[in-house]
Every structure is written in structure tokens, then in C-alpha cells.
KOLTOR-708890 format. One record per atom (N, C-alpha, C): x, y, z. Coordinates in steps of 0.1 Angstrom, whole numbers, plus 2048, in hexadecimal, padded with zeros to 3 digits. Example, Ala and Ser with C-alpha at 12.3 -4.5 7.8 and 13.67 -1.06 7.14 Angstrom:
<recs>
8847C784E
87B7D384E
8847DF84E
8807EA847
8897F5847
88180084F
</recs>
This chain:
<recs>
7B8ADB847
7C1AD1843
7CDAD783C
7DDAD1840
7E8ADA839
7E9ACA82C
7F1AD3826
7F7AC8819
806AC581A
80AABD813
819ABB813
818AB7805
829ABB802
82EAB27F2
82EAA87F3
82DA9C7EC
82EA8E7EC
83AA8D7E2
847A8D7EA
855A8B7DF
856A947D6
859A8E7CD
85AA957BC
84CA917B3
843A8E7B9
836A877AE
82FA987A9
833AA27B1
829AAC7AF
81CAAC7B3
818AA37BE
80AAA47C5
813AA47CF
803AB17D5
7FFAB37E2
7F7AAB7EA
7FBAA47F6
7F2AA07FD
7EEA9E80B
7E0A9F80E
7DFAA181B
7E3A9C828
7EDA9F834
7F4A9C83B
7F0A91843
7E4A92845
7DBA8384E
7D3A7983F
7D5A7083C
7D1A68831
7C7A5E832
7C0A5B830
7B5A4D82E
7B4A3F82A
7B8A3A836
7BCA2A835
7B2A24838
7ACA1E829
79FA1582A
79FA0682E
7ABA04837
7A49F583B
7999F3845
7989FF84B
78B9FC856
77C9FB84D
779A0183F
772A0283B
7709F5833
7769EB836
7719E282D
7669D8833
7649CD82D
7599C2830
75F9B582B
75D9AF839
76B99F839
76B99F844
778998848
77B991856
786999855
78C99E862
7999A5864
7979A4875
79999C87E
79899A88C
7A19A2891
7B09A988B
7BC9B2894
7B89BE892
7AE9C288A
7AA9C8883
7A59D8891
7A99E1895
7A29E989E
7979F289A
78C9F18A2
7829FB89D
77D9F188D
77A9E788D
7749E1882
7689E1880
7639E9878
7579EB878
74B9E686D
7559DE85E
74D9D8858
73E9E184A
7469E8848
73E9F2843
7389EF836
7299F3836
7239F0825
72A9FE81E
7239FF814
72AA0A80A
724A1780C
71BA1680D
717A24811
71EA2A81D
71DA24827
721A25834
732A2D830
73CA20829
748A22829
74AA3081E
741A34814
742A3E80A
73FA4B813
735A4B81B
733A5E829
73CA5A82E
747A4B835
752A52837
75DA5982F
75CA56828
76BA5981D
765A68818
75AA6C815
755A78811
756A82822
753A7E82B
755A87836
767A89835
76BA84834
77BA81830
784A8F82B
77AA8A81B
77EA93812
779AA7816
76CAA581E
768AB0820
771AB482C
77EAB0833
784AB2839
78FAB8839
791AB4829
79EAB7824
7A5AAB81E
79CAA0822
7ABA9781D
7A3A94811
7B6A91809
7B4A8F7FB
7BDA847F5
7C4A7A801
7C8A6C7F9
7C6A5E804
7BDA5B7FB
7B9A4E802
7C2A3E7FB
7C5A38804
7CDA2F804
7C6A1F806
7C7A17801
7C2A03800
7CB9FC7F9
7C59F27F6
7CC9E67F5
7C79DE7EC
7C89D57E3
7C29C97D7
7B89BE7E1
7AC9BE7D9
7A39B87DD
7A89A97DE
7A99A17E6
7A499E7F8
7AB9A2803
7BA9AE7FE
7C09AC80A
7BB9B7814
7B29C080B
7AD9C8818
79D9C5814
7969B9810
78B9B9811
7889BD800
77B9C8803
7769CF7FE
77B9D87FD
7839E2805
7849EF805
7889F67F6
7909EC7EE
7939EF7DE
7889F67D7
77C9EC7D9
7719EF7D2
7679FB7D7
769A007E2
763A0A7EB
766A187E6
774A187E5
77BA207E0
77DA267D5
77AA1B7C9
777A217BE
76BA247BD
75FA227C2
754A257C3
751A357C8
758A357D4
761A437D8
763A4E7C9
76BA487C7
772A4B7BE
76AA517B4
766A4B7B1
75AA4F79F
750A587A8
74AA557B7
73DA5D7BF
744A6D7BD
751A6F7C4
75BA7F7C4
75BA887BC
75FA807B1
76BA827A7
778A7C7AA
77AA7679E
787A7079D
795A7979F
78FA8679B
79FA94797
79EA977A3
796A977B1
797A9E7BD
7A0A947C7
79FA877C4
7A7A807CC
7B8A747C6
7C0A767D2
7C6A6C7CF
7CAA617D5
7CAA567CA
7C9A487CC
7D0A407CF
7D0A3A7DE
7E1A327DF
7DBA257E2
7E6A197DB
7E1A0D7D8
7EAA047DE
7EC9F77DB
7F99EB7DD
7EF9DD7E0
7FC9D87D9
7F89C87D9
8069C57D9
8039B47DF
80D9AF7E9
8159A47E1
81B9A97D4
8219A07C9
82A9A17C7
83B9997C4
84399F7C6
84A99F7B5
8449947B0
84B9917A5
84599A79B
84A99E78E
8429A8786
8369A977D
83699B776
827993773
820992778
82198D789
81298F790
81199F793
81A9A6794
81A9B179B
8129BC78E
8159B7784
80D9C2778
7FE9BB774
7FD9B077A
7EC9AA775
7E99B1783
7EB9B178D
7E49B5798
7E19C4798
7EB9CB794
7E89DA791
7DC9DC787
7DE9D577A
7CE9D0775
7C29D177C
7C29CA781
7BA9C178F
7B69CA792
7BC9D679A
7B99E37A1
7B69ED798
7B89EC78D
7B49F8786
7A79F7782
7A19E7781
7949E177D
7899E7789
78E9DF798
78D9E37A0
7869EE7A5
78B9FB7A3
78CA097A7
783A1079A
785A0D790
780A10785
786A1977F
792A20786
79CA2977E
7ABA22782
7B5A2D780
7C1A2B783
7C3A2F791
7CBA29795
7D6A2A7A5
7E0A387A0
7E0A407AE
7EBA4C7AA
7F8A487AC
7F7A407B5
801A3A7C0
800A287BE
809A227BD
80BA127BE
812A0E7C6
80EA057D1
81FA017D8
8209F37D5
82D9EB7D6
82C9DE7DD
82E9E37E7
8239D27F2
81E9D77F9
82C9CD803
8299D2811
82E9C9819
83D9C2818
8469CA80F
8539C6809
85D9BF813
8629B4818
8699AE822
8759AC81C
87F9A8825
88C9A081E
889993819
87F98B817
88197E810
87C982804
87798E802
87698F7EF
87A99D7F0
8859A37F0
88A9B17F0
88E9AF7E1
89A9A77E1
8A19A77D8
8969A47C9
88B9977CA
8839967BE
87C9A07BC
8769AD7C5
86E9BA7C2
8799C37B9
8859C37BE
88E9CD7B9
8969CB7AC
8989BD7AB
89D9B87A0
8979BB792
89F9B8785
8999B977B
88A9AB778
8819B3773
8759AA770
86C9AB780
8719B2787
86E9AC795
8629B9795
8579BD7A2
84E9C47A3
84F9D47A1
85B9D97A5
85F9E47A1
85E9ED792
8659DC78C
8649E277D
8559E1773
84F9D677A
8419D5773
83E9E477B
8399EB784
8329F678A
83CA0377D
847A0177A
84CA09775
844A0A763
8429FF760
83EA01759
830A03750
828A02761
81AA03761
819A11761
828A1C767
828A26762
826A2B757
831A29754
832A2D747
823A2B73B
819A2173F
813A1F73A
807A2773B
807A2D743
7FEA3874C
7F3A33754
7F5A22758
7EBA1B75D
7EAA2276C
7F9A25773
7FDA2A781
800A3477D
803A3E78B
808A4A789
817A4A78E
817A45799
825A477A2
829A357A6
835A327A4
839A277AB
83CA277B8
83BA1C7C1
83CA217D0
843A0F7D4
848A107E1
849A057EA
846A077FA
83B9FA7FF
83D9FF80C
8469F4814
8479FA821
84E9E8828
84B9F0836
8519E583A
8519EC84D
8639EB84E
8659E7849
8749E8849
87F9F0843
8849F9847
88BA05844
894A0483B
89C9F483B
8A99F1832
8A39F6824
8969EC823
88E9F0814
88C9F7812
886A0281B
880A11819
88CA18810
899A17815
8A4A1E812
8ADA18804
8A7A0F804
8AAA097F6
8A3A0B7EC
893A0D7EF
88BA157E5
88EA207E7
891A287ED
895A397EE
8A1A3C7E7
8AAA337E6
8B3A317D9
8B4A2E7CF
8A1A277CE
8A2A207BD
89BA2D7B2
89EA2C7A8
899A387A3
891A3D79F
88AA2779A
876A27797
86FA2C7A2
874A307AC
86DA2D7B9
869A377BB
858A3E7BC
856A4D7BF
852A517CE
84AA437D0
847A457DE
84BA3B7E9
84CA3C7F6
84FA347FE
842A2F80C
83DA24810
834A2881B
83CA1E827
840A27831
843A1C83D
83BA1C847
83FA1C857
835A1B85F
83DA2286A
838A2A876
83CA3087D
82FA3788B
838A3C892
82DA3E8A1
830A458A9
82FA4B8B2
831A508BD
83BA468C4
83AA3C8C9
843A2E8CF
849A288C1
848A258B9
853A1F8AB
857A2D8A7
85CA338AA
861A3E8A3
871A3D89E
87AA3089C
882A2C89A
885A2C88A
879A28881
87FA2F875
879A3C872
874A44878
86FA52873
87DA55875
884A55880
88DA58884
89BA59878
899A4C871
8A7A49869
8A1A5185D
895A4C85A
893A5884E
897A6184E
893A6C856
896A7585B
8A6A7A859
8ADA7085E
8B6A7385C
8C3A7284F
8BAA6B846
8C0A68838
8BCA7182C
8C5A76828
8BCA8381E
8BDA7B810
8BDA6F80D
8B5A68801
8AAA6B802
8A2A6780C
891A6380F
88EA7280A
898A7E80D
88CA8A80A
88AA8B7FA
88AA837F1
88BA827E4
87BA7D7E1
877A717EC
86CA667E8
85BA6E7F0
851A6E7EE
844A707F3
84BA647FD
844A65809
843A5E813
838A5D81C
831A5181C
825A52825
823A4B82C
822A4B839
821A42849
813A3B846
817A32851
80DA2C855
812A23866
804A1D868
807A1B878
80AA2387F
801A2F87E
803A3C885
7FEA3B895
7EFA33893
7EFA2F8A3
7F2A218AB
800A1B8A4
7FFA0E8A5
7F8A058A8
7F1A0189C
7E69F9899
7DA9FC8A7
7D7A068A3
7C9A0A8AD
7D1A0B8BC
7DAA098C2
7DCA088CE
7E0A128DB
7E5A1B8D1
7EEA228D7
7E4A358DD
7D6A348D3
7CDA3E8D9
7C6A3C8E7
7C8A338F2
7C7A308F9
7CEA33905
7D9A38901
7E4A3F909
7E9A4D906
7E3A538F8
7EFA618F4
7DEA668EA
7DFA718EA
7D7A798E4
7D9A758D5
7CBA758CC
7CDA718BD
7D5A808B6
7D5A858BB
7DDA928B3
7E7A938BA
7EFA8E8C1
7FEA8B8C6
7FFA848BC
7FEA798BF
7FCA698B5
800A728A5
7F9A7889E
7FBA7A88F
803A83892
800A8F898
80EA9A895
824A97896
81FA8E8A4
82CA848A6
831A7F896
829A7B88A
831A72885
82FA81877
829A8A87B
82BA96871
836A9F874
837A9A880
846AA3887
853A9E87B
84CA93872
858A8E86E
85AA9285D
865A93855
868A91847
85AA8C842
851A8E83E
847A7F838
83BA8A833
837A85827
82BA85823
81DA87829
819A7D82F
80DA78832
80CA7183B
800A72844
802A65852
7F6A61850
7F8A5284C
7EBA48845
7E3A45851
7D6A4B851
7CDA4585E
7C4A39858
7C1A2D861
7B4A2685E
7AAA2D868
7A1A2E85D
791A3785D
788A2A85F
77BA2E866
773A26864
766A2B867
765A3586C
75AA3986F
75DA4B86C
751A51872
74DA6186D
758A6A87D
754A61889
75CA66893
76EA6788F
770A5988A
77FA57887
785A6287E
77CA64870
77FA6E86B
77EA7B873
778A7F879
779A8F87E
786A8D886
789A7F88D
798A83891
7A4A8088B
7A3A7D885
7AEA7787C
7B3A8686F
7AAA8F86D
7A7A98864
7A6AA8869
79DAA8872
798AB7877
7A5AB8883
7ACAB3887
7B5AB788D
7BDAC188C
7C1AC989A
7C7AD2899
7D7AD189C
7DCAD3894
7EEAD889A
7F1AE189E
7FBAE18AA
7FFAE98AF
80EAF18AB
819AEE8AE
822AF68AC
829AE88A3
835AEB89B
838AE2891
83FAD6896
844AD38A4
849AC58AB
846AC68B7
834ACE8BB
830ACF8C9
82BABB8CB
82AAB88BE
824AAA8C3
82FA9F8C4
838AA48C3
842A958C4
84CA948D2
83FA8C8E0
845A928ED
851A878EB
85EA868F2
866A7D8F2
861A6E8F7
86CA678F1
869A598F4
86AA52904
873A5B90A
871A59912
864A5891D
85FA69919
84FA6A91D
847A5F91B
849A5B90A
83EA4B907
83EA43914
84AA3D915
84DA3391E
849A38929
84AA44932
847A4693E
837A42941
830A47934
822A46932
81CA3B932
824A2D929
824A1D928
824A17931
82EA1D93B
830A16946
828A15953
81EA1D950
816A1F958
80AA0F956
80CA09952
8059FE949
80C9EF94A
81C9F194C
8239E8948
8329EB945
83C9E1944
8479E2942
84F9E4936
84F9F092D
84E9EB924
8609E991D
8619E7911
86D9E490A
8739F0904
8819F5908
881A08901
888A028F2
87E9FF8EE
8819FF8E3
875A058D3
880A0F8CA
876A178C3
875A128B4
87DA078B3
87EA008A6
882A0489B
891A0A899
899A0F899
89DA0488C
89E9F888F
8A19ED888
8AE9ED883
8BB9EF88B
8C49F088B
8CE9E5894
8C49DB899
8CC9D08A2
8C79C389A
8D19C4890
8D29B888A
8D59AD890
8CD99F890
8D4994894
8DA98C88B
8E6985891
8EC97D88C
8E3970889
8DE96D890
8D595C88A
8C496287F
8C397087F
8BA974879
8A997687D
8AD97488F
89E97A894
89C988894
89098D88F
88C99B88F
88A99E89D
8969A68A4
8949AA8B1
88A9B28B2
8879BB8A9
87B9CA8B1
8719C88A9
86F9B68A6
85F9B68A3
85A9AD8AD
8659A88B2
8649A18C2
8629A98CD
8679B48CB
8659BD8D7
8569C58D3
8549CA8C9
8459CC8C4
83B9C68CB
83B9BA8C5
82F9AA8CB
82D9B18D6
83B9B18DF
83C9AE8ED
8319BE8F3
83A9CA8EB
8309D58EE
81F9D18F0
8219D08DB
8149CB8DC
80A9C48E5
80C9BE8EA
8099B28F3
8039BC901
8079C4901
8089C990E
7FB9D890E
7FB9D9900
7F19E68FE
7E59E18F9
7E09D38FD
7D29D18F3
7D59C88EB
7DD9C58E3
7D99B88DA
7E49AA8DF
7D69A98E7
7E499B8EE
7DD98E8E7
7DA98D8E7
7D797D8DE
7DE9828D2
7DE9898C6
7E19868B9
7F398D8BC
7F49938C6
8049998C9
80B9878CD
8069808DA
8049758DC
80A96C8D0
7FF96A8C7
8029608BD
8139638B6
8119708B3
8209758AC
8289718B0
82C9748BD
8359718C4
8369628CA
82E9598C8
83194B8C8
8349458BC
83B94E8AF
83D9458A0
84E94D8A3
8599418AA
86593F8A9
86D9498B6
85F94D8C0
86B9508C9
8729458D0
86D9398D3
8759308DA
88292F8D4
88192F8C6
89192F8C1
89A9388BD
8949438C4
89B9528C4
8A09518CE
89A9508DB
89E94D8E6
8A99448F1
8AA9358E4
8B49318E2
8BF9358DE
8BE93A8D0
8CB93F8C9
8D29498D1
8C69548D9
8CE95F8DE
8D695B8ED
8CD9508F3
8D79448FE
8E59498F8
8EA93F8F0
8F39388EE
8FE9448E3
8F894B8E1
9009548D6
90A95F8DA
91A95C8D8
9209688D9
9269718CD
91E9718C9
91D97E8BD
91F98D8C5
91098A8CA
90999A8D3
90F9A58C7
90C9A68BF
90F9B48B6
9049BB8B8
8F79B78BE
8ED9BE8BE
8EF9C68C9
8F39C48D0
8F49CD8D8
8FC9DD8DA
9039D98D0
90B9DE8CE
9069E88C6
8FA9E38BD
8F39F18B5
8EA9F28BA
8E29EF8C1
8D99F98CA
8E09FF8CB
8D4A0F8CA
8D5A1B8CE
8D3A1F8DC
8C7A168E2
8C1A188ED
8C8A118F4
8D5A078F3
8DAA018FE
8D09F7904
8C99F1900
8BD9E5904
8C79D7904
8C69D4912
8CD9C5912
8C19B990B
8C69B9900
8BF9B28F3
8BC9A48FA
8C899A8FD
8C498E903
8BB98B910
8BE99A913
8B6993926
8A899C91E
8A39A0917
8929A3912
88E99990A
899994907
8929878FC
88C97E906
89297E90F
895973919
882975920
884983925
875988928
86B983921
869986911
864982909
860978908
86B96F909
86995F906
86295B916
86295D91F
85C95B92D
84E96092E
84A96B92B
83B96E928
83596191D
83B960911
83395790C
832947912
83D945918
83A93791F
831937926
82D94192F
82994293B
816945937
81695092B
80A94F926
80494591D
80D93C918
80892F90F
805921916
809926924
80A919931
7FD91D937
7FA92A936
7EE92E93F
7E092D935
7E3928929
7D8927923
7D591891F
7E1914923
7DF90591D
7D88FF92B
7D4906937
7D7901941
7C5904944
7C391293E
7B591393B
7AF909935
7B390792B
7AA8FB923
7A68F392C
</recs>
């Protein structure tokens, strides 16, 4: 196992990381490789883990990843507490809930979090997380309190990422990235704020799907090819760990084949969208174009029912708006040159076509 700096926090940590949502016990149906695990079970994985090398394991506030909170601190006290580090988040934006819930997790776990994020940061509460009183400043002050170690934000959305990479409470950053979304590794990459912040991926094999088609050590090294800390795997078993961990690297960007390659490889399967999610084609009426085109991927590699559902909450009126709209600025910022309206159009015709064929089943 190699190590990396995490920002300015002064920890080292190990390059493949331990994402405990597979190890929990609950309902999670999108959930890949769900395996439902008691404690013992989920504790030989996390200890086969550690005997790997890895040394930061990453969850969530109890219900949103289950159990895994309590697994972990269990973990935790079984190890030693000083051999590992702890990365947490909960999904609060305002700063009152956001400092009882860090509570919450510290009860939880039975010690402190090294690491805190909000979790899941979007634009309908950017501004309340960042504001005064808002989640940022409560985490800042759970610093200072020595309840946390490091403040963090995650999102899947890069505008935020880079707005925490600017803010100054902010130590860490977690986004999401892939072999096929390699669209913000990309902008990171290319903004030298971010080299200031620990940074740690996640959705390394987009959501379970993408080992199916590309080697699991393409898969991680691809997103190590990049600026970044750590590439967050969900673990779930003793196999998952030896690959997620015992892997070997090769040369330092032998794994990041071009995107082009992806798609040649995709296509063997289906038609797909060249798009890497980039998130640079803003719409004017406010549909998220490259989580439309995502679904649409999605849909196409394995998760078609719950890709499916996604993509039936408002493309009919994406579809419309993009009818009728002479804006087209999006087009204009694609990078990839993707004729935005005639994919939507795609989009919107698979789902008719698949919500007619099941209504038809019934």
C-alpha cells in the first residue's frame, strides 16, 4: 500500500480507502454487492483491510448508511483508535442540526471523527451550508472544540467543491469520479486551489457497474492518475478487500486509458452518450443535463429499473423546455461538442418507450 498527504491536515493516508456502506444491515436495494453483514462478519472485513494497508475508513450518521456508524466504531475501539482514520458526514445543512448530529456520531462511534463532511451538498442549500450559522461554521467549531479533527464538504458537484476549496474552514473535500465521469477529476486537476484541500473520491466503480467492463485496478489507478488523496472503495466482503487494497500499480498514468477507449469498450453493449460530466453545460430552464445523461448511461450498464425511475422525475419537462428553447448556450459549453437537444430527445424516447412497455406488461 503507497500513502498520500491529505491537504494541509498533516495525515497520511492510504490511496485505496474503506467505504462502509456495503457493510451495513438495512434495506439499500441500488445498493451493489449488498450483502447485509452482522458485526463480526463486517469487523474481519475492515481488519483484513487494515492488514492491507489501509488506514482511513469512511461512513455516514446512523440511518443514512444503516448501521455502518456503529460497526465502525466498534472497529474502532477492536484496532486501536491511533492506527486509524475516521471519516464521517451527515446530511444537515443548517448549523444546529449539523452540530447535534456530529454529537450523534461521536456517541455513535464512541470516539471522535478525524474527518467531518456535509454530506451531499447541492445548490438548493449551498448558500445555507456556507453562510454564517450555516453547517460549515457549526463543523468549524466542533473544531476548535476538539470534538473533530478536520472540516470537510462533499457534493457531486464541482461548482461546490471549488467553493469549498476556497473557503478557509474547509480542510477536506470528497467528490466523485471514474474512469467514464472523469469530467471533474479533470477540472480539479486543473485548478491549483484544490491542491491546498485533502481530497477524496468516491464512485470509483460507478456504483458497482463499471467492473464489468474494465479491470478493478484500471478502475482505481484511473482516478489516482489524478491530484487526489484517496479513492473511496465500498467493501463488503474479504474478496472485495484483497482487490480494492492488494492491488498493484503499474507506471504512474499507465491506468488512465483515454476516454475515448471507454466508449469504444461501452459500445460494444450499446449507444452510449460522450459525455464525462464535466458539468459545464449549464441550462437555462435549470435541468441537470449530465445527470440525465448519467441515468441514461446508467440504464444501460445494469441498473435499469432504479436508473429508470431517475430518469422519469422531470424529463418530460426537460424535454419540452429543450423543444422550444433558443438559448442553446449549452452547447456552446460543451467540451465534447454533444448535440445536447437531439440526446435529450433520445433520452426522453427510451423512457416513453420503456414506461409504455411496462404499463403494457401489467
Amino acid at each position: 500500500m503507497r500513502y498520500r498527504k491529505l491537504g494541509c491536515t498533516g495525515l497520511r493516508v492510504s490511496e485505496t480507502s474503506f467505504g462502509t456502506i456495503p457493510i451495513l444491515q438495512g434495506n439499500a436495494p441500488v445498493l451493489p454487492d449488498y450483502y447485509n453483514l452482522d458485526d463480526d462478519t463486517a469487523l474481519a472485513v475492515m481488519e483484513y483491510a487494515f492488514q492491507l494497508g489501509c488506514n482511513l475508513y469512511d461512513t455516514a450518521i446512523v440511518p443514512e448508511y444503516g448501521d455502518a456508524e456503529l460497526k465502525l466504531g466498534k472497529f474502532a475501539a477492536h484496532i486501536g483508535r491511533e492506527k486509524i482514520i475516521i471519516s464521517d458526514k451527515a446530511r444537515f445543512f443548517d448549523g444546529n442540526a449539523m452540530y447535534q448530529a456530529v454529537l450523534e456520531s461521536c456517541k455513535n462511534l464512541g470516539t471522535w471523527a478525524d474527518l467531518y463532511f456535509v454530506h451531499q451538498a447541492d445548490a438548493e442549500h449551498e448558500d445555507e451550508i456556507f453562510q454564517k450559522g450555516g453547517a460549515l461554521d457549526a463543523l468549524t467549531e466542533l473544531k476548535q472544540e476538539g470534538k473533530i479533527g478536520f472540516v470537510g464538504v462533499a457534493s457531486h458537484y464541482y461548482d461546490i467543491l471549488l467553493r469549498g476549496a476556497r473557503d478557509a474552514r474547509v480542510d477536506v473535500l470528497q467528490g466523485s469520479g471514474n474512469l467514464l465521469e472523469r469530467g471533474m477529476l479533470e477540472r480539479i486537476q486543473a485548478e491549483p486551489v484544490f491542491r491546498e484541500k485533502g481530497i477524496l473520491i468516491n464512485k470509483v466503480y460507478a456504483a458497482g457497474i463499471l467492473p464489468a467492463f474494465f479491470p478493478t485496478s484500471t478502475l482505481i489507478q484511473a482516478v489516482l492518475s489524478y491530484p487526489v488523496s484517496s479513492a473511496l472503495i465500498g467493501v463488503g466482503t474479504i474478496d472485495q478487500a484483497q482487490t480494492a487494497f492488494a492491488w498493484k500499480p503499474k507506471g504512474e498514468r499507465d491506468g488512465l486509458i483515454s476516454f475515448e477507449e471507454v466508449l469504444s469498450i461501452l459500445e460494444k453493449e450499446f449507444d452510449p452518450i460522450p459525455c464525462h460530466r464535466c458539468q459545464k453545460c449549464n441550462c437555462a430552464y435549470g435541468t441537470e443535463i449530465h445527470t440525465l445523461f448519467r441515468q441514461y448511461q446508467y440504464y444501460f450498464l445494469g441498473k435499469d429499473s432504479w436508473a429508470l425511475h431517475k430518469l422519469s422525475m422531470g424529463i418530460e419537462q426537460s424535454a419540452r423546455w429543450c423543444r422550444t428553447c433558443t438559448d442553446m448556450s449549452c452547447l456552446t459549453m460543451c467540451p465534447m461538442k454533444i448535440r445536447i437537444p437531439d440526446e435529450i430527445e433520445r433520452v426522453w424516447r427510451l423512457v416513453q418507450n420503456r414506461e409504455s412497455f411496462v404499463r403494457r406488461g401489467r
